[in-house]
KEVOGU-756031 format. One record per residue (C-alpha): residue number from 0; residue in one letter; x, z, y. Coordinates in steps of 0.25 Angstrom, whole numbers, plus 5000, padded with zeros to 4 digits. Each point is the difference from the previous one (the first is absolute). Example, Ala and Ser with C-alpha at 12.3 -4.5 7.8 and 13.67 -1.06 7.14 Angstrom:
<sites>
+------+------+------+------+------+
! resi ! resn !    u !    w !    v !
+------+------+------+------+------+
!    0 !    A ! 5049 ! 5031 ! 4982 !
!    1 !    S ! 5006 ! 4998 ! 5014 !
+------+------+------+------+------+
</sites>
This chain:
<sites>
+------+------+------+------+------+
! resi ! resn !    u !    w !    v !
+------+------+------+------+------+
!    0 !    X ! 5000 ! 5000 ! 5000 !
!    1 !    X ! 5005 ! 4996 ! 5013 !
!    2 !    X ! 5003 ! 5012 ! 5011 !
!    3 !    X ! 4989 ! 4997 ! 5009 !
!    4 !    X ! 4989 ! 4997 ! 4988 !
!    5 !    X ! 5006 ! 5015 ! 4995 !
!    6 !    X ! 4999 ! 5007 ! 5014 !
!    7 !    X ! 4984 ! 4993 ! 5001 !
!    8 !    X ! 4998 ! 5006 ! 4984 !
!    9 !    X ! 5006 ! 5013 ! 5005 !
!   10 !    X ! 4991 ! 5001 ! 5012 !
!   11 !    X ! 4988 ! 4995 ! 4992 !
!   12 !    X ! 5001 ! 5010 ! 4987 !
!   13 !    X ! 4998 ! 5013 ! 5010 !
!   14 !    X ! 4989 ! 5002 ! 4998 !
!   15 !    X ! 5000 ! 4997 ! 4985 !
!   16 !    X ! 5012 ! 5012 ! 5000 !
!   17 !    X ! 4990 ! 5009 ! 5008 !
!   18 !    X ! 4989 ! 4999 ! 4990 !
!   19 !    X ! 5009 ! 5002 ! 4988 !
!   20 !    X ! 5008 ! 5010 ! 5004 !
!   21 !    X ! 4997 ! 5013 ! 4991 !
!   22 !    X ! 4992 ! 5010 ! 5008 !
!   23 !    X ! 5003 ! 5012 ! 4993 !
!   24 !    X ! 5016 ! 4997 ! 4999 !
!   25 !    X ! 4999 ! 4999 ! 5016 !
!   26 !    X ! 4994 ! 5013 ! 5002 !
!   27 !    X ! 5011 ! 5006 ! 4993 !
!   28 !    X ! 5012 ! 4993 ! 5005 !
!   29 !    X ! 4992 ! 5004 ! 5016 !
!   30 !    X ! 5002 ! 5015 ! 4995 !
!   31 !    X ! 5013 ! 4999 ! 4994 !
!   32 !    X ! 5005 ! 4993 ! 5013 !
!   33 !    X ! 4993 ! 5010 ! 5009 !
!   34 !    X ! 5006 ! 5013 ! 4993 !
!   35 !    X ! 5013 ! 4993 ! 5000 !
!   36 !    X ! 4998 ! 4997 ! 5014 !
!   37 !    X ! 4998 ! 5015 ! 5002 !
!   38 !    X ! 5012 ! 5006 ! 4994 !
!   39 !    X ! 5011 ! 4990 ! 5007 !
!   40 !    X ! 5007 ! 5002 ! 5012 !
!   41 !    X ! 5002 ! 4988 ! 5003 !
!   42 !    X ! 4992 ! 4986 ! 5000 !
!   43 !    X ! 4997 ! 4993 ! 4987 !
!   44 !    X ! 5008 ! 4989 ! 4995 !
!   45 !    X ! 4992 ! 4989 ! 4994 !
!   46 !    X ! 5005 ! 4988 ! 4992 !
!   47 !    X ! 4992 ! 4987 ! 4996 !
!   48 !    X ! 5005 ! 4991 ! 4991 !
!   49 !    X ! 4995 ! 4986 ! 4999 !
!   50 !    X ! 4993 ! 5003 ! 5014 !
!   51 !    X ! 4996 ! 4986 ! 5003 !
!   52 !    X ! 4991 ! 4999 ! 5011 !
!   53 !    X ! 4998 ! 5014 ! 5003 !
!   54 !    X ! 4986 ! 5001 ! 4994 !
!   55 !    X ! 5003 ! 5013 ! 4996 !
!   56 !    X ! 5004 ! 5006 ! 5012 !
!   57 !    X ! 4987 ! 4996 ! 5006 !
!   58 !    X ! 4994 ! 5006 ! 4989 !
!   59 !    X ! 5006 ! 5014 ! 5000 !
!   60 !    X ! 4998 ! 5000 ! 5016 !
!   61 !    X ! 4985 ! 4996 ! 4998 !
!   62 !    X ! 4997 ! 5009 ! 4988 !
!   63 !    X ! 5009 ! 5011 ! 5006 !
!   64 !    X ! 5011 ! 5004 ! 4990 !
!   65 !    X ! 5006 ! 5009 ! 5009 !
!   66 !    X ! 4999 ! 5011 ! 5007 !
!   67 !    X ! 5002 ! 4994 ! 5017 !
!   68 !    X ! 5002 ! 5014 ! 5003 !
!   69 !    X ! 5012 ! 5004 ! 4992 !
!   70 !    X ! 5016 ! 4996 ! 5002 !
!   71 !    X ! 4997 ! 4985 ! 5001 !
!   72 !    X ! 5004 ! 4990 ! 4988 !
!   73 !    X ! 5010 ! 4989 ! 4999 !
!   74 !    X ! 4997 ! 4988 ! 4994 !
!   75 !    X ! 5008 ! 4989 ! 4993 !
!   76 !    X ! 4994 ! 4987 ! 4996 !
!   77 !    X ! 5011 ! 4994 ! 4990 !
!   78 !    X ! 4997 ! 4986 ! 4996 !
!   79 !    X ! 5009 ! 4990 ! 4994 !
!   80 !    X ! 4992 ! 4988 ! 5008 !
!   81 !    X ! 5003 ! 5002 ! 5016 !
!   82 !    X ! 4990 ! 4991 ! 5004 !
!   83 !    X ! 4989 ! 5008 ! 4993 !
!   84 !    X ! 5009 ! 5013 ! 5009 !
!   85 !    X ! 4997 ! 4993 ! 5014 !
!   86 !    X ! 4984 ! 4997 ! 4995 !
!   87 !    X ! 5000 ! 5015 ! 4999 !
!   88 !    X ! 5007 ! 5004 ! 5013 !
!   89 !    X ! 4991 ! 4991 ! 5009 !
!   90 !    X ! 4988 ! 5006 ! 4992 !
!   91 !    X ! 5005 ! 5015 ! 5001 !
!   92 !    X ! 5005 ! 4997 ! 5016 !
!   93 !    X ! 4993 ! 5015 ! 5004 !
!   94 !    X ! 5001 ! 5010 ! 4990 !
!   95 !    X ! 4997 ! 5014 ! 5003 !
!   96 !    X ! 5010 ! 5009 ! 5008 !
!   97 !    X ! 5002 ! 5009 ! 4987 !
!   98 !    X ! 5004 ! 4988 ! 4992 !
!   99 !    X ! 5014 ! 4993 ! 5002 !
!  100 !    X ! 4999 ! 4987 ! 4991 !
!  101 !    X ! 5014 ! 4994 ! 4996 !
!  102 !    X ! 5000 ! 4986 ! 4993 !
!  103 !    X ! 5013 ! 4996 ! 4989 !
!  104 !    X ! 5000 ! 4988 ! 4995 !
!  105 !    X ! 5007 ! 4999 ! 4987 !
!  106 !    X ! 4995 ! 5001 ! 4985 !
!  107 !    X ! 5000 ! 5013 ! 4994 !
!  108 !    X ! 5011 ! 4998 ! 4991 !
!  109 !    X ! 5010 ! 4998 ! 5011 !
!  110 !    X ! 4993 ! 5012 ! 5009 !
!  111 !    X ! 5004 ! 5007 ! 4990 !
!  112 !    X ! 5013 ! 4997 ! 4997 !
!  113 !    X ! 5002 ! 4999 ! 5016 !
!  114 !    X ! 4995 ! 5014 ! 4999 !
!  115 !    X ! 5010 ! 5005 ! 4990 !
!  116 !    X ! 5012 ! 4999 ! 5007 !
!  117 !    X ! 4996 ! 5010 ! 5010 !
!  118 !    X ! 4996 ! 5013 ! 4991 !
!  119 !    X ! 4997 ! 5007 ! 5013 !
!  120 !    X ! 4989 ! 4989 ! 5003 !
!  121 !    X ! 4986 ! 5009 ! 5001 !
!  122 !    X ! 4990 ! 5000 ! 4989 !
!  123 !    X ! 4985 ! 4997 ! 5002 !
!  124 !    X ! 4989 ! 5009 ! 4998 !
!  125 !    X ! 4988 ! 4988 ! 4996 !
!  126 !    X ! 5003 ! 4988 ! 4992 !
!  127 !    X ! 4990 ! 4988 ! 5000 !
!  128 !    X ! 4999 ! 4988 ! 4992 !
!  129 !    X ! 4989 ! 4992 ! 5001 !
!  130 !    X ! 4996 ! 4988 ! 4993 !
!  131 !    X ! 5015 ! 5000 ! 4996 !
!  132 !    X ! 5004 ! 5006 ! 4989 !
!  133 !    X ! 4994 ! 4990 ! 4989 !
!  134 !    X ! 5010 ! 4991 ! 5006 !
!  135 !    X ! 5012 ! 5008 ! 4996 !
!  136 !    X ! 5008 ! 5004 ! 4984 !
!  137 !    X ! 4994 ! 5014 ! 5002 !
!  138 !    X ! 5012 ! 5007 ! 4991 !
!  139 !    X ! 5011 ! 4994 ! 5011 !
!  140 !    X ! 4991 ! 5002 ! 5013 !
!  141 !    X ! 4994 ! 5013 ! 4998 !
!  142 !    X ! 5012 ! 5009 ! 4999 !
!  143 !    X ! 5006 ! 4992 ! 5013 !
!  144 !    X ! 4988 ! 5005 ! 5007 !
!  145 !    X ! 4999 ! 5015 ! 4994 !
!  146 !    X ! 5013 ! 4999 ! 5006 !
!  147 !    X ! 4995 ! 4998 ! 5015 !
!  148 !    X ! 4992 ! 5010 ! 5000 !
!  149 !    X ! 5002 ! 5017 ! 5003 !
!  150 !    X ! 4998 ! 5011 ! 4988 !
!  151 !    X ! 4985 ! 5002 ! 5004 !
!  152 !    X ! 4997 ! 4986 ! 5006 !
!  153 !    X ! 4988 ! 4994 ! 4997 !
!  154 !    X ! 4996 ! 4985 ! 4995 !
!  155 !    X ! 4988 ! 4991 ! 5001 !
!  156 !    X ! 5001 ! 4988 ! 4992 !
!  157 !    X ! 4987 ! 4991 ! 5000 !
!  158 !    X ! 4995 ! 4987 ! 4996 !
!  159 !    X ! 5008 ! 4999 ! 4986 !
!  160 !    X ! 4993 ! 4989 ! 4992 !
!  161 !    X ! 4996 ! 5003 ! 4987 !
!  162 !    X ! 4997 ! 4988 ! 4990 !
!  163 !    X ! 4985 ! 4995 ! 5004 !
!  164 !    X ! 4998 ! 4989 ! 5009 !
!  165 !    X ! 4986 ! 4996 ! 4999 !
!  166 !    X ! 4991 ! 4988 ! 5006 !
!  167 !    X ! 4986 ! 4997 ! 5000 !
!  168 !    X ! 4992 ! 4992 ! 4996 !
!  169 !    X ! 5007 ! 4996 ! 4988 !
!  170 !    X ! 5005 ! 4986 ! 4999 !
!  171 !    X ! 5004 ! 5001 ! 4984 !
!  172 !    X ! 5002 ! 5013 ! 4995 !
!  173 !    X ! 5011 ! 4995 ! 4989 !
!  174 !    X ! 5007 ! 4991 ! 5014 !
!  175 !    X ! 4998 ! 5011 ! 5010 !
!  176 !    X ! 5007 ! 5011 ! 4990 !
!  177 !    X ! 5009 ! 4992 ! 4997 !
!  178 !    X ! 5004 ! 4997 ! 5014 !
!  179 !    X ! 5000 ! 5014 ! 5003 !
!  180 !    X ! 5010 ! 5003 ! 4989 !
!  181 !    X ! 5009 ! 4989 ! 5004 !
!  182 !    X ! 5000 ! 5007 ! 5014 !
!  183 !    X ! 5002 ! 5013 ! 4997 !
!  184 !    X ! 5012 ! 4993 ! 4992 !
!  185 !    X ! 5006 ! 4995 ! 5011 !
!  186 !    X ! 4999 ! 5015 ! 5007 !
!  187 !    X ! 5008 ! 5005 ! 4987 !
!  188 !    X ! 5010 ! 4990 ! 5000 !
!  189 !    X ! 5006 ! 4997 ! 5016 !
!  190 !    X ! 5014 ! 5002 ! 5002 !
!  191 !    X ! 5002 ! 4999 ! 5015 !
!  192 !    X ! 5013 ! 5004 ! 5005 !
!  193 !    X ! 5006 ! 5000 ! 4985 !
!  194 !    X ! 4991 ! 5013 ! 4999 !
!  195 !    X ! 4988 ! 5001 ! 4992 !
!  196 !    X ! 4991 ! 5001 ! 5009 !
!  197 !    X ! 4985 ! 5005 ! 4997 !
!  198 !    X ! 4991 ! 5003 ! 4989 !
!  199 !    X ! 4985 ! 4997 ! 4998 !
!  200 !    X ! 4997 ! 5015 ! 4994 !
!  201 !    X ! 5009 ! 5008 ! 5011 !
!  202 !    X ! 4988 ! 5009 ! 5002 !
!  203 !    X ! 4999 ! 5006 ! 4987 !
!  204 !    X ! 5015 ! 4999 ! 4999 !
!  205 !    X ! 5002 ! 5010 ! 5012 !
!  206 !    X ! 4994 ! 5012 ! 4992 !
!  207 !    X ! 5012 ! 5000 ! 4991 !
!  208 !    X ! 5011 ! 4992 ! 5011 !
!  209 !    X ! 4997 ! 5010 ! 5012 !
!  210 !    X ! 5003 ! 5014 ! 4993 !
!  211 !    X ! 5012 ! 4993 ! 4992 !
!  212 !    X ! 5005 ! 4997 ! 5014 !
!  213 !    X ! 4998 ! 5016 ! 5006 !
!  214 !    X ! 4984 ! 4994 ! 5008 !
!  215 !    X ! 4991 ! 5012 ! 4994 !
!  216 !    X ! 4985 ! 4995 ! 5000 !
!  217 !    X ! 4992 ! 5008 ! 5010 !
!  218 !    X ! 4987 ! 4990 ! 5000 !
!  219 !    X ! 4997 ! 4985 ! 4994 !
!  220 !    X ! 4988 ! 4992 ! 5000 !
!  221 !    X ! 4994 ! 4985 ! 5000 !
!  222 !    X ! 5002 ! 4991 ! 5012 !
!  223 !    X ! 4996 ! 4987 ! 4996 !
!  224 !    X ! 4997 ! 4988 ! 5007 !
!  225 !    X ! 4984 ! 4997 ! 5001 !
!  226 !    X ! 4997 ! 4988 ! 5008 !
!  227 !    X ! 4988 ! 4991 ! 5000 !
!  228 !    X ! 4989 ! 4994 ! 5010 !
!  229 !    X ! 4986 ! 5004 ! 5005 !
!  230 !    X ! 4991 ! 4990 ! 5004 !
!  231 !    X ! 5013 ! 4990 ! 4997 !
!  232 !    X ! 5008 ! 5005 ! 5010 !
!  233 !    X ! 5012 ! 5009 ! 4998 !
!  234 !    X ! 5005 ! 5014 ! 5010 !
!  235 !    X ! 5010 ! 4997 ! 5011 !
!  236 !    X ! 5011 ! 4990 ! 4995 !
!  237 !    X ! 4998 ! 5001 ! 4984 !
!  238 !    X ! 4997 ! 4986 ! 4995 !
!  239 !    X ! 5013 ! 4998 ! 5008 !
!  240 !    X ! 5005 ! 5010 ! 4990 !
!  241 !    X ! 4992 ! 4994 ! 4990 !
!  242 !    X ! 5007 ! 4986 ! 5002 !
!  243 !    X ! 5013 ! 5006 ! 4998 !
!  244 !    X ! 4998 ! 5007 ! 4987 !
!  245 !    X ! 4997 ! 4988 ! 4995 !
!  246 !    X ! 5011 ! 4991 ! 5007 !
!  247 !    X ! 5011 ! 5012 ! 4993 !
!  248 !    X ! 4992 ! 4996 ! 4987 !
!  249 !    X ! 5002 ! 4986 ! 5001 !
!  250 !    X ! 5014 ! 5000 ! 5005 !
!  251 !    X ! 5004 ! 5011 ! 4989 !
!  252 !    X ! 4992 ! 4990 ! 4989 !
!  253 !    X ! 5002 ! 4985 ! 5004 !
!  254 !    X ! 5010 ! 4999 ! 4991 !
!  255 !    X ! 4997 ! 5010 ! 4988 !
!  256 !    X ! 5002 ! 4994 ! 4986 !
!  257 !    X ! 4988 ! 5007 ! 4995 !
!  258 !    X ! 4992 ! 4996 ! 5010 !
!  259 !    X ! 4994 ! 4984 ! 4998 !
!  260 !    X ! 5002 ! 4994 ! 5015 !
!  261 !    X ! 4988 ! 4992 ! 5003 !
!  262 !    X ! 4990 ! 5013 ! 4996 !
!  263 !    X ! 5008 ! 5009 ! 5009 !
!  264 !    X ! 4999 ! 4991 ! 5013 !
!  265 !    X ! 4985 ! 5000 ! 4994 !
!  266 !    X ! 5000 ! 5014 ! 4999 !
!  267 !    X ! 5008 ! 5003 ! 5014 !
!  268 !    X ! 4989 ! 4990 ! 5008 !
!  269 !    X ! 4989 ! 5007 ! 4995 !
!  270 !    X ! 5005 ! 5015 ! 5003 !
!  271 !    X ! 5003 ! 4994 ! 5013 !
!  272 !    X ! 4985 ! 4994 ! 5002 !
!  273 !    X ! 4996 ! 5014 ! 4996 !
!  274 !    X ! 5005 ! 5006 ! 5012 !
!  275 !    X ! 4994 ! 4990 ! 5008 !
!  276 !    X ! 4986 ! 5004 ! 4996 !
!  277 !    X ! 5004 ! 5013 ! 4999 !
!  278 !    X ! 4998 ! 5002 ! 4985 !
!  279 !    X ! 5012 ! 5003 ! 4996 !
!  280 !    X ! 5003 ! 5016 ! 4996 !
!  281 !    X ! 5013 ! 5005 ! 4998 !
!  282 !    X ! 5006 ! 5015 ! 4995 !
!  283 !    X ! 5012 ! 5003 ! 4997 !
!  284 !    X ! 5004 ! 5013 ! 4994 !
!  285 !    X ! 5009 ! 5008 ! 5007 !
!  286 !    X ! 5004 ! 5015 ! 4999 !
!  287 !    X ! 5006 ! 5010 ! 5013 !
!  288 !    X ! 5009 ! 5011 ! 5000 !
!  289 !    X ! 5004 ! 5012 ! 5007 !
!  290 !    X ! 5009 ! 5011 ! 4998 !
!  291 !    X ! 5015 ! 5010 ! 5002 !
!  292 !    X ! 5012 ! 4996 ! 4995 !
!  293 !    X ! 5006 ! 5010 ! 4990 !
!  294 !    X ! 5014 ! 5005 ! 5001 !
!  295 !    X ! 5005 ! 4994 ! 4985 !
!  296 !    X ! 4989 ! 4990 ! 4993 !
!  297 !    X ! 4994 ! 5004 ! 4989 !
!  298 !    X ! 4999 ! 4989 ! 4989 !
!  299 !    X ! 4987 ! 4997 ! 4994 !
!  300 !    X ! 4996 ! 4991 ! 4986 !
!  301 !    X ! 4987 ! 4995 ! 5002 !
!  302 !    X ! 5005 ! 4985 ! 4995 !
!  303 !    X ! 4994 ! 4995 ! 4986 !
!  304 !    X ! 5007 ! 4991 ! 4994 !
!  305 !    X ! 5000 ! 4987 ! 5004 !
!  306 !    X ! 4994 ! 5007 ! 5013 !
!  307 !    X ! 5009 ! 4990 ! 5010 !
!  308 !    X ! 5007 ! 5010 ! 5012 !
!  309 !    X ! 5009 ! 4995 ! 5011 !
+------+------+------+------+------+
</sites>
């Protein structure tokens, strides 16, 4: 996806994110920020990674994370694209006197070796990852970003796809699997950067990844994507959203070997002329996280054979 059709699909999936965004594990992470808000001296340091467009920000100003009356927080909106950096800037041009946003625009793999050539470098207190970390090899980027964090700081990870992407009306139920499995199989298999780079089942992965990497689950819960039309129209920009779900799907699978051609272009113009009549209906299943870091990890075997982890 180009960066200007990714910043419009950023912009565009808001309000998708605010609708999904588990409710329950909010509450928690607003407490457990507040009490830690009260017992420092000093402002809470905040890290984003994978920032984007500063959506979250927004949020956590809107839905009022923290406490305006307290030490003030500093920010950082890490994001290995700068020009997705500079989308956020002009849209977070006034924040609030109490917070101090700061922009670094590098990948989190070379922050945090940067990082590690000054031991003294402060720690954060909050950690968030949104949308972010199903991108990643979870067994080589969660003990990086344990490692950003202080002995009590808190996390919030959110948005982690987790193996369901479903359309409606069906088309073919025997195609339309099958195109989802050859999907999630892309998600399984990218390599971007020489890395392994993702996982189609990173949420359920996290129960057992996260306390293996010293993340202690305070609150989980179910964020997926719901999206579809009334009246045939959809909310705010999310047939924009809709359209790029399906464009990722076709560029993923236009060349797939277990996929016949001519059928898929059939299949990908009729997805597409869903969302023009507002028919189409799309979920995705996704799972959100909050937490405290611990001091050691503390392993834990919920794998089964053949039960793939990363």
């Amino acid at each position: 996806m180009q960066i200007d059709a990714f910043i419009r699909y950023l912009i565009a999936k808001r309000t998708v994110d605010d609708r999904a965004l588990n409710r329950v594990v909010w509450s928690q992470l607003v407490d457990a920020v507040r009490a830690q808000q009260r017992r420092l001296l000093r402002p809470l340091r905040a890290l984003e990674v994978g920032a984007g467009v500063g959506a979250m920000v927004e949020r956590v100003l809107e839905w009022r994370l923290f406490d305006p009356d307290a030490d003030g927080v500093e920010y950082t909106l890490l994001d290995g694209e700068p020009a997705l950096l500079a989308v956020a800037q002009e849209r977070l041009s006034e924040p609030p006197a109490w917070l101090r946003l700061a922009y670094a625009p590098i990948n989190v793999f070379e922050y945090v070796e940067q990082r590690a050539k000054y031991p003294t470098a402060p720690r954060y207190d909050l950690l968030l990852a949104h949308a972010f970390l199903d991108l990643l090899d979870l067994s080589t980027a969660l003990p990086l970003l344990r490692s950003l964090l202080t002995d009590d700081g808190l996390f919030y990870f959110t948005i982690n796809f987790d193996g369901a992407t479903l359309l409606e009306p069906t088309i073919d139920p025997a195609f339309d699997a099958a195109v989802e499995a050859a999907y999630h199989r892309t998600m399984d298999e990218r390599i971007i950067d020489g890395r392994p780079s993702g996982d189609s089942r990173t949420g359920r992965h996290l129960f057992t990844q996260l306390p293996n990497a010293g993340f202690e689950i305070r609150s989980a819960g179910a964020s997926d994507w719901v999206v579809y039309g009334v009246n045939g129209k959809y909310p705010a920009e999310e047939a924009h959203f809709l359209h790029a779900i399906v464009d990722t799907m076709h560029a993923a699978l236009s060349n797939d070997p277990t996929l016949d051609p001519s059928r898929f272009e059939a299949w990908i113009a009729q997805r597409r002329a869903q969302i023009e009549r507002g028919e189409l209906v799309y979920i995705a299943h996704q799972l959100d996280f909050f937490g405290v870091v611990t001091s050691t990890p503390t392993p834990r075997r919920l794998a089964s054979p053949g039960f793939r982890t990363t």
